[in-house]
N, C-alpha and C positions, 0 to 999 in steps of 0.2 A: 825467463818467465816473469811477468810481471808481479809486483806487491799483490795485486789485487787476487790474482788467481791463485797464488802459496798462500794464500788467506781460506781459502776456498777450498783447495784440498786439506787445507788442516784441520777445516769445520768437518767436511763430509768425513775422513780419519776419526775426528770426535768420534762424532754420532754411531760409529759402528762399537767403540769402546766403553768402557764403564762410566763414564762420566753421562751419557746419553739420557737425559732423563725425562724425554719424551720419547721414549725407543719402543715401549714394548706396552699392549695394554696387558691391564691384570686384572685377570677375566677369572671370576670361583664360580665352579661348577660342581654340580652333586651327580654322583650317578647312583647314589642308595640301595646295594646291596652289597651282601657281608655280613658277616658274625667275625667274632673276636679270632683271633688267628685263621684266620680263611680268607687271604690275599687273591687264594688262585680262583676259586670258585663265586664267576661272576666279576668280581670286580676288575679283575684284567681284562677279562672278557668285553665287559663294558665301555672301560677306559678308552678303547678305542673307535667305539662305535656307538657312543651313547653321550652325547654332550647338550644335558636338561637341565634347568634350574630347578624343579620342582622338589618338596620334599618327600623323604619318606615318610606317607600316611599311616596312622596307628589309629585306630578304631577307639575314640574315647569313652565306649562303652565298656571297654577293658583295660582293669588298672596295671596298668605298664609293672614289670619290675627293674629292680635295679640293674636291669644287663647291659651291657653296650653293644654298639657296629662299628664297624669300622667304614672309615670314608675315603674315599677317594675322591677332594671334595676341592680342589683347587688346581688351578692351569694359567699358567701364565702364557699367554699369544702373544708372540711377537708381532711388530707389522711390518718387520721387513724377515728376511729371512735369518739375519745377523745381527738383529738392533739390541737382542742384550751383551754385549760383547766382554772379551777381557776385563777384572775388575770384582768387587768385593760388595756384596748387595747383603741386605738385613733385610730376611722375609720374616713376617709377622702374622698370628691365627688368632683370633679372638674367639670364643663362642659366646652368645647371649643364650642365657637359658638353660643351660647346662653344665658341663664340665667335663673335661679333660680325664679319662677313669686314673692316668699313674703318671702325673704331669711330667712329671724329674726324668721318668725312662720312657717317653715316647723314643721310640727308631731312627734315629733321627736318615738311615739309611733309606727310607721311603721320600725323599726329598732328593731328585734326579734331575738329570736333564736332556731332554731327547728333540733333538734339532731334525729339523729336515732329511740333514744330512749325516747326524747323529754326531756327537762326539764320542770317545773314545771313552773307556774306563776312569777317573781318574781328573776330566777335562774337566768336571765341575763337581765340586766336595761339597760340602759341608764343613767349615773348618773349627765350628765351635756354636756350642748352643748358649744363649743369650737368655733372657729374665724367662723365668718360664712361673706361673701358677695356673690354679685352678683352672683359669677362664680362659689363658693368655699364654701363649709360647712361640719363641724368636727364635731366627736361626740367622749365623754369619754363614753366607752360602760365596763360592769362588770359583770366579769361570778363569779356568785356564786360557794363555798366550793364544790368540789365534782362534779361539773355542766360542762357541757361542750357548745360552742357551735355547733349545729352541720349545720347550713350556715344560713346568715345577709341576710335579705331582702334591700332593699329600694325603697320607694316611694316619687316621691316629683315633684310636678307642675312643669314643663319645660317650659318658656317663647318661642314660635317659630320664633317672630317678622314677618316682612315681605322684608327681604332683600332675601330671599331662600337662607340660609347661612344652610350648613349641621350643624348639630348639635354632638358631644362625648363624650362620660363621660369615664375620667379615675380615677383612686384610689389608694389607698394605706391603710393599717393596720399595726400597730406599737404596738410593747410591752415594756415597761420599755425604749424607744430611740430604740431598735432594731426590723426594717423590720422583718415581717413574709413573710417566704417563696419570699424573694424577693423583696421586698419593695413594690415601682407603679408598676402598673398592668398596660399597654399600655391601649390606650384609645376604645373604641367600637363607633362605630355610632348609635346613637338615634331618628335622622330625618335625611334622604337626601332627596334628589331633581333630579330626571330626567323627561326627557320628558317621557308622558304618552302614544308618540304616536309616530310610526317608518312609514317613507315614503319610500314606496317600487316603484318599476316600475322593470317589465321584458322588457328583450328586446327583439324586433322584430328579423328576418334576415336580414341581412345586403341589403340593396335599394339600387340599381342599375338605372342608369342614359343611358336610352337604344343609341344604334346605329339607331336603325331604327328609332327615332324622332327626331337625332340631340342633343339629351342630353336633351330633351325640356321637357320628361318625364319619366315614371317609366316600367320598363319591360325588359325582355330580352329576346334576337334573333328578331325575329319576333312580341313577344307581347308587345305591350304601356297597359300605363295605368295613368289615370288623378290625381289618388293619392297614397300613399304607408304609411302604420304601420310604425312606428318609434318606441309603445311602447304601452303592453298590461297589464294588470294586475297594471293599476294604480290607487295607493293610499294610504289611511291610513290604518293602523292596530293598534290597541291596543297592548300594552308592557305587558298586564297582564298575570296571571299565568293562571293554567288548571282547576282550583277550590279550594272548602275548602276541606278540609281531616273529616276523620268520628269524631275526635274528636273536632273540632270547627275552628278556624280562623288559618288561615299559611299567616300570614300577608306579607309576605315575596316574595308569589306571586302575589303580587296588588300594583297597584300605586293608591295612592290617591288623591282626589280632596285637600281631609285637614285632618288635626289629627279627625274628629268627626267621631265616628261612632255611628251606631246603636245599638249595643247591643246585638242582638240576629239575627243569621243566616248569609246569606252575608249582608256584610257594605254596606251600601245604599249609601257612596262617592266613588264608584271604578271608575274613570275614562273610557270615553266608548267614542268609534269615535261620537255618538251621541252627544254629548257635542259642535263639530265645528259646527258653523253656518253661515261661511263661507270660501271660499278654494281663493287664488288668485294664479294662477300659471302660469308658466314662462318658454315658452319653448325657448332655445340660441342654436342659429347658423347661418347658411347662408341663409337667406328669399330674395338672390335678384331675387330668380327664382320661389320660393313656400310660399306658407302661410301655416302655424300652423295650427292643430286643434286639439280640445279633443273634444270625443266624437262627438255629435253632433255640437259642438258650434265650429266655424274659423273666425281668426281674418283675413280679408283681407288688403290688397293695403300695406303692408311696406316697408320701402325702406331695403335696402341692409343692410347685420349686425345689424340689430336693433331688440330686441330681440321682441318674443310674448307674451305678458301680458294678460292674459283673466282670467277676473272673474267670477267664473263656477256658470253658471243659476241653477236653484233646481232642473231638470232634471241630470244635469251630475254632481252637484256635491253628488248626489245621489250614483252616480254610484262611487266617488271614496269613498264613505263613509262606502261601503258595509264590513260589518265583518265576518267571519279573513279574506277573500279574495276580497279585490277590482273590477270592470270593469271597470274601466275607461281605457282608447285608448287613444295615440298619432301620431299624425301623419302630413302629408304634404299633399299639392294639388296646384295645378300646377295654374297660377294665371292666369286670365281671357286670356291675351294677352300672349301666351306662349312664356318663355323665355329658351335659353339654360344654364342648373345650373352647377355649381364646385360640387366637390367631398370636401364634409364637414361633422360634426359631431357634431351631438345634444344633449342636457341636457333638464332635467325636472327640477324645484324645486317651492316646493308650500309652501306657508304661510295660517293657516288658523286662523280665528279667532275662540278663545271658548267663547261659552255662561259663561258668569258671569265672564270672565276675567275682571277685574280693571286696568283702566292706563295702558295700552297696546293694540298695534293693530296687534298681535301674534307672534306666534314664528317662528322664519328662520331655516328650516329642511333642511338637508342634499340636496345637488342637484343630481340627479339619471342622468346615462348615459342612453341616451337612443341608437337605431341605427345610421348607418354613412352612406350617401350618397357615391356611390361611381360612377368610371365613367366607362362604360362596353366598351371593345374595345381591343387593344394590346396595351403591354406595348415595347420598346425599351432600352435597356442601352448602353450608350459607356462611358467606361471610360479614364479617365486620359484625360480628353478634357481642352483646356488651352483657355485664352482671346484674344494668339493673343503677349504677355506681351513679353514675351520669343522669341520671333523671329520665333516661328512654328505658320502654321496657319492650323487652323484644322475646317475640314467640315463634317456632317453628311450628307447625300443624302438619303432622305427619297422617293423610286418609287410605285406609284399609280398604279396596274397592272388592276384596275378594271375599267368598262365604266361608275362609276359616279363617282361624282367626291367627294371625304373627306373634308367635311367642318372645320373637329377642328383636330389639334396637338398641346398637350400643354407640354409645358418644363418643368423641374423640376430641380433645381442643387442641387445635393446631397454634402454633404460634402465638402464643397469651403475652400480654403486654406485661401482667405479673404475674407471678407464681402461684399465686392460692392462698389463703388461710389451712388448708389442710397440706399442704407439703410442693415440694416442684410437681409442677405440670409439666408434660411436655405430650412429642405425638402419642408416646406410649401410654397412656393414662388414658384409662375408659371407665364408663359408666354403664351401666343397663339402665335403660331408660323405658321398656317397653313394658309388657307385651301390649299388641295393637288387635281388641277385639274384632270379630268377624265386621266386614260392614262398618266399624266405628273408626274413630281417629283419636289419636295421643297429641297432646300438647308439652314440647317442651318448652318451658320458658327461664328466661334469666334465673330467676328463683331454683328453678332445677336444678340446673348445672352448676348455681353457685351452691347448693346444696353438696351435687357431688367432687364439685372440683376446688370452691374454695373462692376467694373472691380473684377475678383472674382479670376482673375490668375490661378484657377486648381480645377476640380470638376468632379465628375461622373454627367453625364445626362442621366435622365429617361424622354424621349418622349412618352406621351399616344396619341394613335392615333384611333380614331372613325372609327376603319373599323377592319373587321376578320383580321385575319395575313395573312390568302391564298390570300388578296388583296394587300401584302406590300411585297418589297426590301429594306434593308438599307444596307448603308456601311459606314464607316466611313475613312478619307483620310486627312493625317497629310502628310504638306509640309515642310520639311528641308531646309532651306535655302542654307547649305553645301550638304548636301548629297542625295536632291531629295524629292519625295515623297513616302510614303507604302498607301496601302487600305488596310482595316481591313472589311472584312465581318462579319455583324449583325445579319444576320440571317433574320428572318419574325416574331422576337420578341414573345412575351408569352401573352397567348390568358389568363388574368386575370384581376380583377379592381383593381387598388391600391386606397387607400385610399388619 
């Protein structure tokens, strides 16, 4: 036989024995289920048939106790059938997050090795446990003459505490000082934390604030009406997944209340909207013209900007409780003494309390958009319109052609080159600048607006004006101080509601 090839069998000889330290990858895996001495129920079960990274979900609406699980939470894969071979390997567990419930007497018997072809009793020990604390435990693991291993379990009490701190185990295996396949293995998650429960709201169609009332209520052309949908389909829903699978638990789609389970069929802690036992919710916007309501239940008399706070009776919060699809309604209603309202836009958000929450009066969920008031009538623009600052002075002529007369015209400065003397300008900043007598016409001029808005030196204005367009004339007329004045015809503006 030639040098070359006794070279060659001695390499491929290596590679099968302990020195191999690209031989095996090492691969941690969770199958998350278990309680504290309850090896058989589930976790065996799994082990074989269950190979997920994911962690197990705890519902952070509920404060954990100090219990533990037990994991099944690491495998080493070979990539040949024999690559971890005879030889003395140091496996290592880290967790972040957590800790170890009785670090000194983990088992160290839960650290096995089961090959393809299996080995025998005895073919890979454990021959001594190495630095072990809190976070951190080693083990000197030894493959018998001939033996291989074919993937490392581990199991060992997981402390969850109750800060809702996600929990990860990473690792490592070593031969003679030299990483296999790699050295640390990144870490996996073992426990996380989300909410159990997503708050939804569809939105209504956009609310319209009629002409024919004056803005004083909801409809349009010709129909009023005393109140209007802001938002349907409100509520809670559950985060959980679509079931178990034929072979047992897919933990993966469930959140849970805590690491416990049952043992056999679905886990009797899945988290379920039935759990709130009560909803505080919170509708924000403009109430100086309308009050709130869900469902059945309206908060009346508040003053202007202050939002609606209503703790939902057992009737509607019924209705947002309903699974997977909510009923609960939001909406407005026009307050005893009708007033006329602004063009605004509203939010949902609700807090609910759950049964068996500890030291906590629940969790703050996302706030939903619900619809937006707007004002029904025609819109106007003129641009490039000045304060006045500049030596030109410029007038908008707003003509009333109808026989009654336009109670509201409201200003708007789009885009102002400065702020104001009275504060930011921006789109949101209106004036009333009207009413527009029967037959007659209003004049807004620089002086106006600088009146209402401040000195703002140069800005587009969008005039909403409470009547069809076939009722209105505008023009607009910039005086030169050198060179005279021009008129600019407006048109009879755009029959839409702006927000």
């Amino acid at each position: 036989m030639s040098m070359k090839k006794i070279l060659m069998a001695a390499v491929a000889v290596t590679a099968l024995t302990a020195g191999s330290a690209n031989a095996a990858k090492f691969d941690l895996t969770n199958t998350k289920l278990g309680t504290l001495n309850d090896y058989t129920t589930g976790i065996t079960a799994l082990s074989s048939t269950v190979d997920v990274p994911e962690a197990f979900t705890i519902a952070n609406e509920y404060t954990p106790s100090s219990s533990t699980v037990v994991y099944n939470s690491i495998r080493v894969v070979p990539t040949t059938a024999a690559a971890i071979g005879q030889g003395n390997y140091v496996v290592t567990f880290t967790l972040t997050g957590g800790e170890f419930q009785t670090p000194a007497t983990i088992d160290t018997t839960f650290l096995s090795g089961v090959g393809a072809v299996g080995p025998a009793a005895g073919d890979v020990t454990v021959t001594s446990m190495g630095a072990v604390s809190a976070t951190s435990v080693s083990f000197n693991v030894t493959v018998a003459a001939g033996k291989f291993i074919g993937n490392l379990t581990f199991k060992a009490p997981v402390l969850t505490g109750t800060a809702r701190t996600p929990i990860s185990m990473s690792g490592n295996i070593t031969t003679g000082g030299s990483a296999v396949d790699g050295g640390t293995i990144a870490s996996i998650p073992l426990i996380d934390y989300r909410n159990g429960y997503s708050f939804v709201a569809t939105k209504a169609a956009t609310v319209k604030l009629s002409i024919l009332s004056g803005f004083k209520k909801f409809g349009s052309g010709s129909v009023d009406a005393t109140s209007a949908g802001l938002g349907s389909v409100v509520g809670f829903v559950t985060t959980n997944g679509t079931g178990l699978a034929a072979n047992g638990f897919q933990l993966s789609d469930y959140v849970f209340k805590n690491t416990t389970t049952d043992g056999a069929g679905a886990p009797s802690n899945i988290i379920a909207v039935g759990d709130i036992s009560t909803i505080v919710a919170t509708v924000a916007g403009d109430f100086s013209s309308f009050d709130p309501y869900i469902g059945t239940l309206q908060q009346t008399s508040l003053p202007a900007a202050v939002n609606g706070v209503m703790t939902l009776d057992a009737a509607n919060l019924a209705t947002f409780k309903t699974a997977p699809n909510p009923t609960g309604t939001v909406g407005l209603k026009q307050k005893a003494t009708a007033v006329a309202g602004n063009a605004a836009s509203y939010t949902i958000s609700a807090v609910p309390t759950i049964t068996g929450l500890a030291g906590s009066v629940g969790v703050v969920y996302t706030t939903r958009s619900l619809a937006s008031t707007v004002l029904e009538g025609t819109n106007i623009y003129a641009s490039w319109v000045g304060d006045g600052s500049n030596g030109f002075n410029y007038t908008i002529r707003l003509g009333n052609l109808s026989p009654s007369a336009i109670s509201s015209v409201k200003a708007y400065l789009l885009n102002p080159v400065n702020t104001g003397t009275s504060g930011t300008v921006a789109s949101t900043a209106t004036c009333e600048v009207g009413p527009i007598p029967a037959l007659k016409e209003v004049l807004v001029t620089s002086a106006k607006l600088t009146e209402c808005f401040g000195a703002f030196q140069r800005a587009d204005v969008r005039l909403t004006i409470q009547t069809d367009q076939a009722n209105l004339t505008a023009k607009l007329r910039v005086v030169d101080p050198t060179n005279g004045s021009t008129t600019t015809d407006l048109g009879t503006g755009i029959a839409v509601a702006i927000q």
